[in-house]
C-alpha positions as CSV (number, residue, x, y, z in Angstrom):
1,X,1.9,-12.5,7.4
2,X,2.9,-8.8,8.1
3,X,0.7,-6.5,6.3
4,X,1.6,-2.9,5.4
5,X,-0.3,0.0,3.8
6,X,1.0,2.3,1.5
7,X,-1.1,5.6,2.2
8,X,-0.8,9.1,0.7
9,X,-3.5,12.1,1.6
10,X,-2.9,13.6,-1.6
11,X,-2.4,11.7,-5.4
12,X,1.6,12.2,-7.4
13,X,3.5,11.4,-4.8
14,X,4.9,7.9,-6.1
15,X,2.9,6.0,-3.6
16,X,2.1,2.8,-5.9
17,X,5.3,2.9,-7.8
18,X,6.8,2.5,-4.3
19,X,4.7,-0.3,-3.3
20,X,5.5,-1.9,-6.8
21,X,9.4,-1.6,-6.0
22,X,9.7,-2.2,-2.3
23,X,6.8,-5.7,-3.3
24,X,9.5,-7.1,-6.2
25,X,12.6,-6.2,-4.4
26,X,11.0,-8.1,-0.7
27,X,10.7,-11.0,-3.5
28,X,14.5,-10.4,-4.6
29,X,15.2,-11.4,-1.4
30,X,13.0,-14.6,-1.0
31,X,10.0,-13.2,0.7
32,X,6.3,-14.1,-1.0
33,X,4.5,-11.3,-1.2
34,X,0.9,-10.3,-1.8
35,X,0.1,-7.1,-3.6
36,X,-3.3,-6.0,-3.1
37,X,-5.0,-2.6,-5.0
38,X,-7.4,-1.0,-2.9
39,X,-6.9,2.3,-4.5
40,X,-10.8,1.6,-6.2
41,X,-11.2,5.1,-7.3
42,X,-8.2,4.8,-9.7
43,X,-6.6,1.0,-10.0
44,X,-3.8,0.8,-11.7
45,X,-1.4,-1.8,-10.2
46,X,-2.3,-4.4,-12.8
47,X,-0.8,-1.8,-15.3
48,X,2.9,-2.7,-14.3
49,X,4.4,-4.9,-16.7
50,X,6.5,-6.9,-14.1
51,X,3.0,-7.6,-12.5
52,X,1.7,-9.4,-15.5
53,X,-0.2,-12.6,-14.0
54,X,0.4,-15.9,-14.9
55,X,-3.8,-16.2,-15.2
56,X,-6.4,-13.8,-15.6
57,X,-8.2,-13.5,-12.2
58,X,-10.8,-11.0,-10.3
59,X,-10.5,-8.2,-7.5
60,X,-11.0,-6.4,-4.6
61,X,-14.3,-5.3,-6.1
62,X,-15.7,-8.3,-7.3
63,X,-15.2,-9.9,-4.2
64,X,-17.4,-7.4,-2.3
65,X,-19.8,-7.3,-4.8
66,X,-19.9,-11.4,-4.7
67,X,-20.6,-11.0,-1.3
68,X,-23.6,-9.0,-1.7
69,X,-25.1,-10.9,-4.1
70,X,-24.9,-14.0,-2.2
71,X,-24.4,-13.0,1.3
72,X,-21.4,-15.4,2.1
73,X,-17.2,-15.0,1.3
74,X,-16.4,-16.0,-1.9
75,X,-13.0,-18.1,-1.9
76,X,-10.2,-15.8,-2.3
77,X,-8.4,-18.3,-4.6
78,X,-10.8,-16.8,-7.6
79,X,-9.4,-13.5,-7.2
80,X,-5.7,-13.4,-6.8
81,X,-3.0,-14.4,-9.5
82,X,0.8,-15.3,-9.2
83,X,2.6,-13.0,-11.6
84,X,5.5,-13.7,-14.1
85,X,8.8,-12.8,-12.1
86,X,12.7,-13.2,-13.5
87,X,14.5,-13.7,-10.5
88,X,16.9,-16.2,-8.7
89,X,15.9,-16.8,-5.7
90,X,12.7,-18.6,-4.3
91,X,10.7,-15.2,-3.9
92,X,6.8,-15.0,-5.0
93,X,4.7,-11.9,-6.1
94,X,0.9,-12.5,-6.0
95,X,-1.0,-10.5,-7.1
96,X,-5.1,-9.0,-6.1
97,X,-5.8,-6.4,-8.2
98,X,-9.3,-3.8,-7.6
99,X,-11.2,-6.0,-10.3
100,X,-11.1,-8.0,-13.1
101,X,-10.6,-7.3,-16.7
102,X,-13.4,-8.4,-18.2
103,X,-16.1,-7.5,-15.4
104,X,-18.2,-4.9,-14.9
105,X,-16.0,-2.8,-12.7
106,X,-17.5,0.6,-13.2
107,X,-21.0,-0.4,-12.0
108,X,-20.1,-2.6,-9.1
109,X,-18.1,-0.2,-7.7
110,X,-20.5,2.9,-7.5
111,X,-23.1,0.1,-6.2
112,X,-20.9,-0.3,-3.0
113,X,-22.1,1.4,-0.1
114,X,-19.1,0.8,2.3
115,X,-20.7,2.6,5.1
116,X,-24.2,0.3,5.0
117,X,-21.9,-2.5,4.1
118,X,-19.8,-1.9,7.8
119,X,-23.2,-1.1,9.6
120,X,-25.6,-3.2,8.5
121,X,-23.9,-6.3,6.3
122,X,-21.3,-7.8,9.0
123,X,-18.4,-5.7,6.3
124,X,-16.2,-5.9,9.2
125,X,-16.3,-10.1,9.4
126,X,-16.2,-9.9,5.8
127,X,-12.9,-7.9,5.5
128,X,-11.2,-10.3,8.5
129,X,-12.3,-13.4,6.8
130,X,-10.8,-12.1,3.5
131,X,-7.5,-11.0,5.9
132,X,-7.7,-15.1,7.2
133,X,-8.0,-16.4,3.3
134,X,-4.8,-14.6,2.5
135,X,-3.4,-16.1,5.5
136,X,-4.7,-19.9,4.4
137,X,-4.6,-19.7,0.6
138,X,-1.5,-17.7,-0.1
139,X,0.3,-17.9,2.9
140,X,2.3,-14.7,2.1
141,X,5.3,-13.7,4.3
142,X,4.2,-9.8,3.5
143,X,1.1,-8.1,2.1
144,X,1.7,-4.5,0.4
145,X,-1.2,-2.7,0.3
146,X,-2.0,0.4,-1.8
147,X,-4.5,2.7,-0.8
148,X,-7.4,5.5,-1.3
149,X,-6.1,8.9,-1.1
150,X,-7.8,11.3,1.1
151,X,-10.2,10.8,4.3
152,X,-12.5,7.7,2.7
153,X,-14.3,4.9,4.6
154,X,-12.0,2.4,2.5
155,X,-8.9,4.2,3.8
156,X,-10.3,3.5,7.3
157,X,-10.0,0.0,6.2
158,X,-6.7,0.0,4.8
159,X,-4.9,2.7,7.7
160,X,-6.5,1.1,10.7
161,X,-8.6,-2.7,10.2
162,X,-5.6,-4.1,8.0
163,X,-2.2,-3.5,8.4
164,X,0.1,-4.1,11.0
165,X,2.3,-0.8,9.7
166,X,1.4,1.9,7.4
167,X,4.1,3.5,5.5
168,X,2.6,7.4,4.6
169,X,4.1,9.4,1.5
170,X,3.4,13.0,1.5
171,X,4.9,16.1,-0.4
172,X,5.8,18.3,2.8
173,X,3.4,21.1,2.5
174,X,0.4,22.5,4.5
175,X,-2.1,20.7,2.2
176,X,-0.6,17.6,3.0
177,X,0.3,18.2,6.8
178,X,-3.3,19.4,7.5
179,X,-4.8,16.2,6.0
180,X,-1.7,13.6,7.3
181,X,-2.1,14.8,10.8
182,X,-5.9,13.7,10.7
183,X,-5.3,10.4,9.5
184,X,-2.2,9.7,12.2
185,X,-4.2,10.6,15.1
186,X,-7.1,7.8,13.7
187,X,-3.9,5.9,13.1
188,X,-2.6,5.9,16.5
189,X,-6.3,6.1,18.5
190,X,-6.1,2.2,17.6
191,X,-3.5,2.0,20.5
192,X,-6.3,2.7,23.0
193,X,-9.1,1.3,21.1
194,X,-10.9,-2.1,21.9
195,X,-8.0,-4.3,20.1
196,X,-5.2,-2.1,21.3
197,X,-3.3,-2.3,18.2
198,X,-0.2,-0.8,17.9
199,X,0.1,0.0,14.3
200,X,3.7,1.0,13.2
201,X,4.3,4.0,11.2
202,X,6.7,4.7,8.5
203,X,6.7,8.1,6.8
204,X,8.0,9.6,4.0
205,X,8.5,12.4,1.9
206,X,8.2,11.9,-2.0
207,X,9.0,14.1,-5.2
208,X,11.6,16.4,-3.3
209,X,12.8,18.7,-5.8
210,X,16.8,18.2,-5.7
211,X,17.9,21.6,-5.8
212,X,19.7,23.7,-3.1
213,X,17.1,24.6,-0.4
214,X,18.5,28.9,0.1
215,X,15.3,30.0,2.1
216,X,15.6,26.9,4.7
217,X,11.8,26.4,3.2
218,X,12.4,22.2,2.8
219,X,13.7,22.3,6.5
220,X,11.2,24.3,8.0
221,X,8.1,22.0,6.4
222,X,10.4,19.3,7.9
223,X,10.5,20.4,11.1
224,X,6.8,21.6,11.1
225,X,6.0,17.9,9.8
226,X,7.9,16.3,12.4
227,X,6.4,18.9,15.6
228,X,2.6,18.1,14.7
229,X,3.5,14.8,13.9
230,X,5.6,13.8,16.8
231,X,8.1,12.2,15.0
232,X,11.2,11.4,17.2
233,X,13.2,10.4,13.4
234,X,14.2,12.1,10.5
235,X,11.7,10.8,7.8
236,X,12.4,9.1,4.9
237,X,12.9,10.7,1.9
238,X,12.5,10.0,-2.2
239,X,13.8,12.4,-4.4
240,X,12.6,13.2,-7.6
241,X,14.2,11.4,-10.0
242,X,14.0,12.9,-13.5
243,X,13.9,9.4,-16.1
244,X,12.0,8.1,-19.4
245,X,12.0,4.8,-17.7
246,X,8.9,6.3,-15.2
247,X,6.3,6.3,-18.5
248,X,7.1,2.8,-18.7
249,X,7.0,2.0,-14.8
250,X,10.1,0.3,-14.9
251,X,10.6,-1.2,-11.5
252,X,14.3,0.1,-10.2
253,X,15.2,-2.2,-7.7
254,X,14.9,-4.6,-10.3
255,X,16.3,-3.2,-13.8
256,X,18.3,-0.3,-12.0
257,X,19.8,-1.3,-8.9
258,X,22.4,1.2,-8.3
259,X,20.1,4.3,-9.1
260,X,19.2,6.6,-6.0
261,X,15.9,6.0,-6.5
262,X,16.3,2.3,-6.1
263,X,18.7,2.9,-3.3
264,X,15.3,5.0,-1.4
265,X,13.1,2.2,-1.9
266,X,15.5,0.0,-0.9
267,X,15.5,2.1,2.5
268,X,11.8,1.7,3.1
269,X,11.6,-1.7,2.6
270,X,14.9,-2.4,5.2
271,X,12.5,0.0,7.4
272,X,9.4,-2.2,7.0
273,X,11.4,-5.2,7.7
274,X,13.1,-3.7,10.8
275,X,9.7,-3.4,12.6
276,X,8.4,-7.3,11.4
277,X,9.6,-9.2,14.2
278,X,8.7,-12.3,12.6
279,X,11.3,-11.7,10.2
280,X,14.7,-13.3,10.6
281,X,16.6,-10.5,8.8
């Protein structure tokens, strides 16, 4: 199980129509994958129509909030669904969304404290256990997950307890090198932390206008990004792509192979598989 964050400092940048692409088009090519929406603040990955679940199931939220009503790990099974998927091959996409349908999601969210839950409620164990019943119950080759914007105690979970990689979409302007910087340097103080974890990092820049650039102002934020950053490769980059078929969050990889936009997801998933050494490809 290889589990990667998708992370963005600022909101419009395509981060979870990303996830949604690179997750179906990993399944394409026979992986089982686990989609999970920890983006609490504003859910929306049960919204995609090639997510629809084959049954109705809970989330993210109503697994915490079990927790605290009982004090013990609910099982896992209760809140992740497989979802309806025309393919081919033997891929999988599961799916864990931030909370059910028909709960109360509004209140049991703002009744989270995730700083007393960390210091005073074992929330650490509680997140590992629910990392070990992904492990046990769905057994995915790859978890995608999609994450909080900004600086957040659940994007602490996500960019740093979680993932084995985090692939980070920014627009490449001060705003968003002022914040991204912050969250690398937490990223990469995991190296030297107690568990020495190496986290992998992909990046990538997101809704670049495709015009000619006259003043050298898209290469100088480029170079600026890649200075503070200390990036020793060229990002990755996804264009803006200018289609009707966005409203409807039609997956590319899937219904429009050949576009350039599926061609750029594409790209970061053969990125995200490059650095998974337990994959064969």
């Amino acid at each position: 199980m290889y589990i990667t964050t998708f992370y963005s400092f600022k909101g419009g940048v395509g981060r979870s129509m990303a996830l949604v692409n690179a997750g179906i088009e990993l399944a394409r090519r026979g992986r089982r994958v686990l989609l999970v929406d920890f983006d609490l603040e504003a859910p929306g990955l049960d919204a995609f129509k090639a997510l629809t679940p084959k049954e109705p199931s809970l989330g993210v939220v109503d697994f915490v909030d079990s927790y605290l009503s009982s004090g013990t790990s609910d099982d896992v099974v209760k809140y992740v669904s497989e979802c309806h998927f025309e393919h081919t091959g033997k891929g999988e996409i599961w799916l864990m969304p931030a909370g059910g349908k028909k709960s109360d999601y509004i209140y049991m969210f703002q009744n989270i404290d995730w700083g007393n839950l960390y210091t005073n409620q074992d929330g650490y164990l509680l997140i590992e256990d629910l990392k070990q019943q992904w492990m046990d119950e769905i057994n995915p080759d790859y978890v995608f997950i999609d994450s909080r914007t900004g600086h957040t105690d659940v994007g602490g979970i996500c960019t740093r307890q979680l993932p084995d990689a985090v692939a980070i979409f920014y627009f490449p302007n001060e705003q968003n090198l002022r914040g991204v910087s912050r969250v690398v340097r937490d990223i990469r103080s995991e190296r030297d932390g107690p568990r020495k974890k190496n986290i992998q990092l992909h990046f990538i820049m997101s809704n670049i206008p495709d015009i000619d650039d006259e003043h050298q102002t898209l290469e100088r934020m480029i170079e600026s990004f890649k200075t503070e950053l200390d990036l020793k490769q060229e990002p990755m980059m996804v264009h803006r792509y200018d289609s009707l078929s966005l409203l409807d969050q039609a997956v590319f990889t899937q219904n429009r192979p050949k576009s350039r936009l599926a061609r750029e997801y594409r790209e970061i998933v053969d990125q995200i598989v490059c650095k998974n050494l337990g994959d064969r490809d």
